[in-house]
C-alpha positions in Angstrom: -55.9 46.8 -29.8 -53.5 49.7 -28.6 -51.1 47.5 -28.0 -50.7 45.6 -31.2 -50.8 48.3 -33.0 -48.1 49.9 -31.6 -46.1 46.3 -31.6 -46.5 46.0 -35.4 -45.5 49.6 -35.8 -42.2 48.7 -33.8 -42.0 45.3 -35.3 -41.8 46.9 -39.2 -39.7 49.3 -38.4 -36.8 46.6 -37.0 -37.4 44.1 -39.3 -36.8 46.8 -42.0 -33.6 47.8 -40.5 -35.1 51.1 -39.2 -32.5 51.0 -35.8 -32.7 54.7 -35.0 -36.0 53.6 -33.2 -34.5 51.5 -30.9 -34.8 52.8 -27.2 -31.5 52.4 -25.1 -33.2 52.0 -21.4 -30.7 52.7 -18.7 -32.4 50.4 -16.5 -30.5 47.5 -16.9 -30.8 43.6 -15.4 -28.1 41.2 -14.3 -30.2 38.7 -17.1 -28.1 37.3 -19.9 -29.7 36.9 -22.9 -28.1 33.3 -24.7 -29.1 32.1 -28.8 -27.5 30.5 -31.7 -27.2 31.3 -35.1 -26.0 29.8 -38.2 -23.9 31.5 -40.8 -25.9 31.7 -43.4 -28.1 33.5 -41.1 -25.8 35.9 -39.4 -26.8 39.0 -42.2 -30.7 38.5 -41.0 -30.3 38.2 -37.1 -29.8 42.1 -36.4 -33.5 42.8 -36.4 -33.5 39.7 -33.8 -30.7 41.1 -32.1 -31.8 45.0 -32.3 -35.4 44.1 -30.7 -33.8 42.1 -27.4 -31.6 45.8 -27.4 -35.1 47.9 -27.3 -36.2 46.7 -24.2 -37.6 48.8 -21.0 -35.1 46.9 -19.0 -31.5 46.1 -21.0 -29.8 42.5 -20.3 -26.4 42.2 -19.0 -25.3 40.8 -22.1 -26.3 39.2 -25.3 -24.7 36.5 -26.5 -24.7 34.5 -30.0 -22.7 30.8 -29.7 -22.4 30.4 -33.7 -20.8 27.3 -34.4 -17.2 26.7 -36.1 -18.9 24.5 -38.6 -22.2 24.2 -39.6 -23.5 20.4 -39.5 -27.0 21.5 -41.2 -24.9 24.1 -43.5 -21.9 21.7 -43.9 -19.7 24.7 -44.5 -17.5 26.9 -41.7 -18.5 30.4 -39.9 -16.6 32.9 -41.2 -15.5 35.4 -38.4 -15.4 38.6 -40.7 -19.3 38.3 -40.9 -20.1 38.7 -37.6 -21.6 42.2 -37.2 -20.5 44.8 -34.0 -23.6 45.3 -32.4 -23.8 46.9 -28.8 -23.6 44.4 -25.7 -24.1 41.8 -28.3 -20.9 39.1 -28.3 -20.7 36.7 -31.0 -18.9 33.7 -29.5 -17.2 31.0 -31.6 -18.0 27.4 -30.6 -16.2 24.2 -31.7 -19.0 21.9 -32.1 -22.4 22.0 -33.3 -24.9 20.9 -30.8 -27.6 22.0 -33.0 -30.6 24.3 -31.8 -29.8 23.0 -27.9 -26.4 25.2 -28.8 -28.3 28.2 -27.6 -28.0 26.8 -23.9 -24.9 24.5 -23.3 -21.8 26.6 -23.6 -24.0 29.4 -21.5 -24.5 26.6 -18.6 -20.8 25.9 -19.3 -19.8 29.5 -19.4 -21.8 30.6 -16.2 -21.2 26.9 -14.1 -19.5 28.7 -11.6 -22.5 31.3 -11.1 -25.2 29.1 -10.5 -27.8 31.1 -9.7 -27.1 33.3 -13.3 -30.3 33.7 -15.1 -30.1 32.4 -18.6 -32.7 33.5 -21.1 -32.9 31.1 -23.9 -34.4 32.3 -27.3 -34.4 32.3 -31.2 -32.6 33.9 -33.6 -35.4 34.6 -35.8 -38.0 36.2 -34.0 -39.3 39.8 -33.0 -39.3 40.0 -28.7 -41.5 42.4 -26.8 -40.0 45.0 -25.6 -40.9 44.6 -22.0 -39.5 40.6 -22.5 -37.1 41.2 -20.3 -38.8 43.4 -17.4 -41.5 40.7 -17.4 -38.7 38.0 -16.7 -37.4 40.4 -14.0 -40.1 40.6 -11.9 -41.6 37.2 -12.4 -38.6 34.8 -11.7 -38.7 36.9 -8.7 -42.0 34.8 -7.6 -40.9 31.6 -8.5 -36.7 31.6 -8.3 -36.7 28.1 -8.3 -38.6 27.3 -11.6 -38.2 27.7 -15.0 -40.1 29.8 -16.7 -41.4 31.2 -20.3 -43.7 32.8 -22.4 -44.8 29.4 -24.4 -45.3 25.9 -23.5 -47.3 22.4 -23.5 -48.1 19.5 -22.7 -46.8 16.3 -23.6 -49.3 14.1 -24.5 -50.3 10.5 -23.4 -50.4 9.0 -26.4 -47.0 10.8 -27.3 -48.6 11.5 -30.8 -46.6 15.2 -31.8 -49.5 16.6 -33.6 -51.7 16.8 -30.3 -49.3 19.0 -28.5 -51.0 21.7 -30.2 -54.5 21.3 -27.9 -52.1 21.9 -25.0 -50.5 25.1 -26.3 -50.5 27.4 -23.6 -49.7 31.0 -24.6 -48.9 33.8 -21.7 -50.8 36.2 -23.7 -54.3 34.4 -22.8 -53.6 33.3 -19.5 -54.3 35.2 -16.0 -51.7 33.1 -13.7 -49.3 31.0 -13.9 -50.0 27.5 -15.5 -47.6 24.5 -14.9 -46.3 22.8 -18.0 -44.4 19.9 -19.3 -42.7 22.0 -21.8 -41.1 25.5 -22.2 -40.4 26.3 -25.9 -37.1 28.6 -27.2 -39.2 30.4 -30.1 -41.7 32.0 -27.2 -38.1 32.3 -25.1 -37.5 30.7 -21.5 -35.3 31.3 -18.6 -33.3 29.3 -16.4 -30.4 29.0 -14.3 -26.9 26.6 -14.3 -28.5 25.3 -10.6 -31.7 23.3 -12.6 -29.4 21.2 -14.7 -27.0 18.1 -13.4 -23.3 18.2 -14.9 -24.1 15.0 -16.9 -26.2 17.0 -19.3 -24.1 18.8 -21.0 -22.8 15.5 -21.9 -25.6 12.9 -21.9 -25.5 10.6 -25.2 -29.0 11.0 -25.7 -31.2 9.2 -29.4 -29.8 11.3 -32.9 -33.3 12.5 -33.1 -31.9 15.3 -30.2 -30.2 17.0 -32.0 -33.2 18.9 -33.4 -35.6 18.8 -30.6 -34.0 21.6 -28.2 -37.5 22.4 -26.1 -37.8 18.6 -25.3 -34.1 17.9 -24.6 -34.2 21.0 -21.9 -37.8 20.4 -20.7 -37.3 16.5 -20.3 -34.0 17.1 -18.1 -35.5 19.7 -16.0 -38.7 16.9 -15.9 -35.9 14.3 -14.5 -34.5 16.9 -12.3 -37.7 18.0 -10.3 -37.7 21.7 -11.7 -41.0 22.9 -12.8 -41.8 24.8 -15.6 -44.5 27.6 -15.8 -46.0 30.3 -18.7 -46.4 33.6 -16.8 -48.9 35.8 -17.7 -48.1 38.8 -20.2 -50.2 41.4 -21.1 -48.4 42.0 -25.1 -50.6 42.0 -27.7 -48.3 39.3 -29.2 -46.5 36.2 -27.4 -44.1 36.6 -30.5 -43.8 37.8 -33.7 -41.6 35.8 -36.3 -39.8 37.3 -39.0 -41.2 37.4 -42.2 -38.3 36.4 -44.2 -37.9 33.3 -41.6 -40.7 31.6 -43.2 -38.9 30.9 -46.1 -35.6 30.0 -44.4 -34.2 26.4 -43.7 -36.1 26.0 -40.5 -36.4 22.9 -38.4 -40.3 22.6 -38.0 -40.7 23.3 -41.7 -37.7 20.5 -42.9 -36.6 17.5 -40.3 -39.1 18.2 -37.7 -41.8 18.3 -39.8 -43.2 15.3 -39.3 -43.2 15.5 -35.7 -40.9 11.9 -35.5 -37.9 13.4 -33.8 -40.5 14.8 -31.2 -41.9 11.6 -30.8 -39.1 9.9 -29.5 -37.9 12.5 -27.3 -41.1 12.4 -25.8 -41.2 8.9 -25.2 -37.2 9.4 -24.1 -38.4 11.3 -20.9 -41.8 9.6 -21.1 -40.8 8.4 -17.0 -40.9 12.5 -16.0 -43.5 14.0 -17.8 -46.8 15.1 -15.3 -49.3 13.6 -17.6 -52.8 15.6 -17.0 
């Protein structure tokens, strides 16, 4: 109880802009921290943004690929919006890869470092503030896995909706526990190493472009990296903006009916470790 009270103490406070309570830790990680934003949701990521800063253990570096122009927005980025936030850098990219933008140009960007690890989240959540520390000390026990707070999964019959009986969550689990997929909105880390060069430009069904968690999970699945939820002892996994749940959101618009899942799912449907 302790704990999620003092998490929704810290969680009001950011998401109402109240930054003076943001802890500077000078412990610091060589993690980078990579997301993607849109611009008509630059203005609203700083809570996002100011909760991956109060951390017990700071990243190297934050960084935000935000598309030149928008497909889902259908409008260009406008530089001047982008907000000056410590070790946060707001990078420019040409194309819009959708939600899977979050990880490509890092892979790109750190292709020469292959052992960098990458953490992989949303722009529109609230992280714990030992995220971070906890990724610090457990990729240390299993270097050569991916690894998140999140997961499921996939199920036999591919049907989306049943997913949900497989939801594992790292705030009810003891040890680690082996899934088929690691999801962005709970976060997940990995490193340039897991992925062969032909993903970053593998012509994969439309329906990818909207389903980053399966796109990442299925390749790792094909590659013969495993994924695990490591146990956390938050009193929340996540906690999701409030405003966010009235934004243009994937799993409330194009993803809703669990289609573009689906065929992603049967896409990889040779890899996954059916249980």
């Amino acid at each position: 109880m302790r704990n999620k009270a003092s998490e929704l103490i810290r969680y009001l406070l950011l998401v109402n802009g109240v930054h003076r309570s943001v802890k500077f830790s000078n412990i610091s990680s060589d993690i980078v921290i990579s997301l993607t934003t849109l611009s008509e949701r630059v203005d609203r990521i700083e809570p996002t943004l100011y909760s991956l800063l109060d951390q017990s253990v700071l990243p190297k570096k934050i960084i935000v690929w935000v598309p030149k122009y928008s497909v889902r927005e259908q409008k260009n980025i406008s530089v001047e919006d982008l907000p000056s936030i410590p070790l946060v850098e707001f990078r420019v990219v040409e194309h819009d890869l959708g939600p899977i933008t979050k990880l490509i140009p890092s892979l790109i960007e750190y292709g020469q470092n292959p052992n960098q690890r990458i953490i992989c989240l949303d722009d529109d959540i609230i992280y714990s503030r030992n995220l971070i520390e906890s990724y610090e000390a457990e990729s240390r026990k299993k270097p050569e896995a991916a690894l998140a707070i999140i997961g499921y999964d996939v199920p036999a019959n591919f049907i989306d909706k049943n997913r949900f009986d497989t939801k594992v969550y790292g705030t009810d689990i003891q040890n680690f526990v082996e899934v088929d997929v690691v999801t962005g909105y709970g976060s997940f880390m990995i490193k340039p190493s897991f992925f062969a060069q032909h993903f970053l430009t593998e012509q994969r069904p439309e329906e990818a472009y909207f389903t980053d968690d399966l796109c990442v999970s299925g390749h790792l699945a094909q590659q013969g990296i495993k994924k695990y939820i490591f146990p956390v002892n938050w009193g929340f996994s996540h906690l999701k903006r409030l405003s966010s749940w009235s934004d243009y959101s994937l799993s409330n618009s194009v993803n809703k009916d669990g289609v573009n899942n689906e065929v992603m799912m049967r896409y990889y449907k040779d890899y996954w470790n059916f249980k």
